[in-house]
VMD Tcl script that draws the C-alpha trace (Angstrom):
set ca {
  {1.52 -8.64 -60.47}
  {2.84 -9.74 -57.34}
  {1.30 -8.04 -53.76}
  {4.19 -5.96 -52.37}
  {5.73 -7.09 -49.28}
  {6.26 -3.14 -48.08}
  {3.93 -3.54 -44.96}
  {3.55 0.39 -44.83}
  {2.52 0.94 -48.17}
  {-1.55 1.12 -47.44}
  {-1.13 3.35 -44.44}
  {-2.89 6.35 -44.72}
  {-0.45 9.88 -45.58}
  {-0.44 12.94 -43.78}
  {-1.40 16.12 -45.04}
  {1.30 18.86 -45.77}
  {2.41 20.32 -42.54}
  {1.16 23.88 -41.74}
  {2.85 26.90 -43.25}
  {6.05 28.52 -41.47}
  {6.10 25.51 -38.80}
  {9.96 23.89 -38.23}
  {10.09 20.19 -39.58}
  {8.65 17.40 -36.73}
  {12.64 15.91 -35.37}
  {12.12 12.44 -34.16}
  {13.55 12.22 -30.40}
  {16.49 9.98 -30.06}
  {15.19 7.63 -26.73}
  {18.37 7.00 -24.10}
  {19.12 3.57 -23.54}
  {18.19 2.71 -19.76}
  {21.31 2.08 -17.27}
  {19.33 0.36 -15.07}
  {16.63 -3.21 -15.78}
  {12.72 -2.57 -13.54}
  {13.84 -5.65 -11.70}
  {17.37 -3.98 -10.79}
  {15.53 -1.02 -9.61}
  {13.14 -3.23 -7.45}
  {15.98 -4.08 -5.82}
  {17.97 -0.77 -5.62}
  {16.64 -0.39 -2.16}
  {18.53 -3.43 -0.79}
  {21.72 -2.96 0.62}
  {25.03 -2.46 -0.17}
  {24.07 -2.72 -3.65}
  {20.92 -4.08 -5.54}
  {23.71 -7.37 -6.80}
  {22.94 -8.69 -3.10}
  {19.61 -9.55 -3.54}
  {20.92 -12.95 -4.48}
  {21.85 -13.94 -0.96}
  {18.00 -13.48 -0.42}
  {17.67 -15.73 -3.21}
  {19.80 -18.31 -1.79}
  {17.86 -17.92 1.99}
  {14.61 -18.65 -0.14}
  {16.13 -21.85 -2.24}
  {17.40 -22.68 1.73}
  {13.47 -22.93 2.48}
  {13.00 -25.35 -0.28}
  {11.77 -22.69 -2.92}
  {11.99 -24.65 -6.03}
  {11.67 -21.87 -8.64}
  {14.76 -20.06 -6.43}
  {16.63 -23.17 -5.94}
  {16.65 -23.37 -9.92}
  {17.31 -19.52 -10.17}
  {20.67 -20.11 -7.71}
  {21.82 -22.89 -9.87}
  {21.62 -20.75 -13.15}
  {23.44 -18.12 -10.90}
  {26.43 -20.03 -10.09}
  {26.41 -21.98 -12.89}
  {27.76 -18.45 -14.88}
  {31.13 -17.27 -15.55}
  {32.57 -14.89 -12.94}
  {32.36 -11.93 -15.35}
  {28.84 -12.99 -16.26}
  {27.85 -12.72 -12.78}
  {28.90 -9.42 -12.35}
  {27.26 -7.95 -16.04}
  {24.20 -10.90 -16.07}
  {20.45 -8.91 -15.47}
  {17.78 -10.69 -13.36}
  {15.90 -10.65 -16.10}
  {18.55 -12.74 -18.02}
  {18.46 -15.31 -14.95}
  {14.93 -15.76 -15.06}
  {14.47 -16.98 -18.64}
  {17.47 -19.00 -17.73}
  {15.62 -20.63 -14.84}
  {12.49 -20.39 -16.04}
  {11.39 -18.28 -13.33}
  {8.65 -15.37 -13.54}
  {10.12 -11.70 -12.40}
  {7.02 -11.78 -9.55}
  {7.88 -14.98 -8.63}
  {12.16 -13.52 -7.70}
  {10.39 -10.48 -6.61}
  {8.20 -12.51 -4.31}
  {10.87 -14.39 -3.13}
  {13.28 -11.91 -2.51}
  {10.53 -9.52 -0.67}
  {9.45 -12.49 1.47}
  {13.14 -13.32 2.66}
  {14.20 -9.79 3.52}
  {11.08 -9.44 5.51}
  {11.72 -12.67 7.91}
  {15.61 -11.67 8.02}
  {14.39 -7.92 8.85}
  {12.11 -8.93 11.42}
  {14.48 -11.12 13.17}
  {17.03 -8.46 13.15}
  {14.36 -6.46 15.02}
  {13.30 -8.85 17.09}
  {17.49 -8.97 18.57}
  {17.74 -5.59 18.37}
  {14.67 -4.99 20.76}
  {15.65 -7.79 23.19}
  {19.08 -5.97 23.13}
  {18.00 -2.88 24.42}
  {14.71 -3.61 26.44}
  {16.97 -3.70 29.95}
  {18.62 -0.81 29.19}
  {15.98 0.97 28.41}
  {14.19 -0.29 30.78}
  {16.71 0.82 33.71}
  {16.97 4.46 32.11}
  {12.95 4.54 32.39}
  {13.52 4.05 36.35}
  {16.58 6.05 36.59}
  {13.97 8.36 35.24}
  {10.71 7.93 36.82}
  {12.79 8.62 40.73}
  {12.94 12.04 39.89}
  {9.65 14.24 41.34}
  {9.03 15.83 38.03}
  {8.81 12.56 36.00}
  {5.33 11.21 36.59}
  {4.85 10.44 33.15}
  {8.00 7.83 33.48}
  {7.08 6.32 36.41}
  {3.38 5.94 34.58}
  {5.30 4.39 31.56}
  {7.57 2.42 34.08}
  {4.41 0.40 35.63}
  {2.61 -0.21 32.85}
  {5.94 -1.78 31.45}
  {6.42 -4.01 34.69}
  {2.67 -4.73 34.52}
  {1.95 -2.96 37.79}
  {-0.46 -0.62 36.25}
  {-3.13 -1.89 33.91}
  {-2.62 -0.64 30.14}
  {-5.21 1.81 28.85}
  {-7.58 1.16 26.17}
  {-9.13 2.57 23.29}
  {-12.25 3.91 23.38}
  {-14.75 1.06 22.01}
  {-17.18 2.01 19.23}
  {-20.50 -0.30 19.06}
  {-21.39 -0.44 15.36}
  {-25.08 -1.42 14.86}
  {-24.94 -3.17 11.24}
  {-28.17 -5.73 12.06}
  {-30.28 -5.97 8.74}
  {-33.96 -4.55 9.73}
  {-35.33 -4.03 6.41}
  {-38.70 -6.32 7.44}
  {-39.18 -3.30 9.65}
  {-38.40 -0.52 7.19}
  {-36.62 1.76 10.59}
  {-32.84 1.49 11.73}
  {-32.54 1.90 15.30}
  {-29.78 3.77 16.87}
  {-27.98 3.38 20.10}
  {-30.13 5.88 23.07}
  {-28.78 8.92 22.95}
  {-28.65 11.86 26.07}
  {-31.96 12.72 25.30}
  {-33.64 9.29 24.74}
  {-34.36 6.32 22.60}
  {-34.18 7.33 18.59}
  {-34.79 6.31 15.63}
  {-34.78 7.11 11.68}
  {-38.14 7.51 10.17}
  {-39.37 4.62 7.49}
  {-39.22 5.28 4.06}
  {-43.44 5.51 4.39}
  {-42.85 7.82 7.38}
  {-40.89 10.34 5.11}
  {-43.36 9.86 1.82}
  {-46.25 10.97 4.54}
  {-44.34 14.07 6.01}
  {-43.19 15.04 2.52}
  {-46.88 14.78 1.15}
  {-47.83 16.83 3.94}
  {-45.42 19.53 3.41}
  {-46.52 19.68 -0.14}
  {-49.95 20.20 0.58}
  {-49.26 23.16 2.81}
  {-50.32 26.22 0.84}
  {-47.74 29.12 0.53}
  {-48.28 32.34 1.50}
  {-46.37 35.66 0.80}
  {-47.33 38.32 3.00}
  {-45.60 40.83 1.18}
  {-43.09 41.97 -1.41}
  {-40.28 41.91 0.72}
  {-40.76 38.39 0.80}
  {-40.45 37.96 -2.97}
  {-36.71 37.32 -4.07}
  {-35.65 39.97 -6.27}
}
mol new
graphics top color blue
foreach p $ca { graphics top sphere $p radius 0.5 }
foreach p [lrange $ca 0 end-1] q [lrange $ca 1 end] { graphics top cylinder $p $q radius 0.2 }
display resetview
């Protein structure tokens, strides 16, 4: 006789379902509106479409993998364009999803940070002249603080500095600290601590009286 082809037939059956229980419904799962890479890019604006012009700064670079993914872009139809997933575009071009991802991430951060970079210059006089307008009046002294240490007439603060003392010592078997208020420290050795333990041990225990027991 020939083997069956039913691939379910030697799974195991379940058991009859408890008493007075409704019959199990299996749950109908929505489709998704939206592809992971489409919601990577939701964040980019006007729409999550334009992260292609961040594709096209990349293949500008001389990004290979992007200068293939622009060509599969603009080699579609205008309606494909406009219903195509970046997922679909990467199979097309042979290009990983971390790789666009990459990409994209890596072009919006240089374009961001020169947008910054103008927007700063931009407004560093004029904030700079509303910091002196400012600092002249009595009250201000915290303006005409900030207004020197912009020009460079009053040394910046700094931090406070913490000395971390990370020096293996273990031929010693002690880690020195820094010398405190009270004088120079130090841990005890690992024999130091066996000795004062061993000590403490051997002290006998007295109880002078029932109060001293624990109930």
């Amino acid at each position: 006789m020939p083997p069956s082809e039913d691939p379910f037939e030697n799974q195991p059956k379940l058991p009859p379902p408890p008493l007075n229980v409704v019959e199990a419904k299996f749950p109908k799962l929505a489709l998704a509106s939206r592809s992971p890479l489409s919601m990577a890019f939701r964040h980019i604006k006007p729409g999550w479409r334009n992260y292609i012009e961040y594709v096209d700064l990349a293949a500008r670079k001389g990004d290979t993998a992007m200068i293939r993914y622009r060509a599969c872009y603009e080699a579609l139809a205008p309606r494909d364009k406009i219903h195509s997933w970046p997922e679909q575009l990467c199979e097309l071009a042979d290009v990983s999803p971390g790789e666009l991802v990459g990409a994209v991430c890596r072009a919006i951060w240089e374009a961001k940070a020169a947008e910054s970079s103008m927007v700063s210059s931009i407004a560093h006089p004029e904030v700079l002249m509303e910091t002196a307008r400012l600092a002249k009046k009595p009250d201000n002294y915290r303006d005409r603080e900030l207004f020197f240490r912009l020009t460079g007439s009053l040394p910046d603060k700094k931090g406070a500095s913490i000395n971390i003392f990370n020096a293996p010592q273990a031929h010693s078997g002690e880690v020195s600290l820094p010398d405190l208020a009270q004088g120079r420290t130090r841990l005890k050795s690992f024999d130091e601590e066996i000795i004062e333990m061993s000590r403490d041990l051997e002290t006998p225990f007295l109880v002078k009286g029932e109060e001293d027991v624990s109930s």
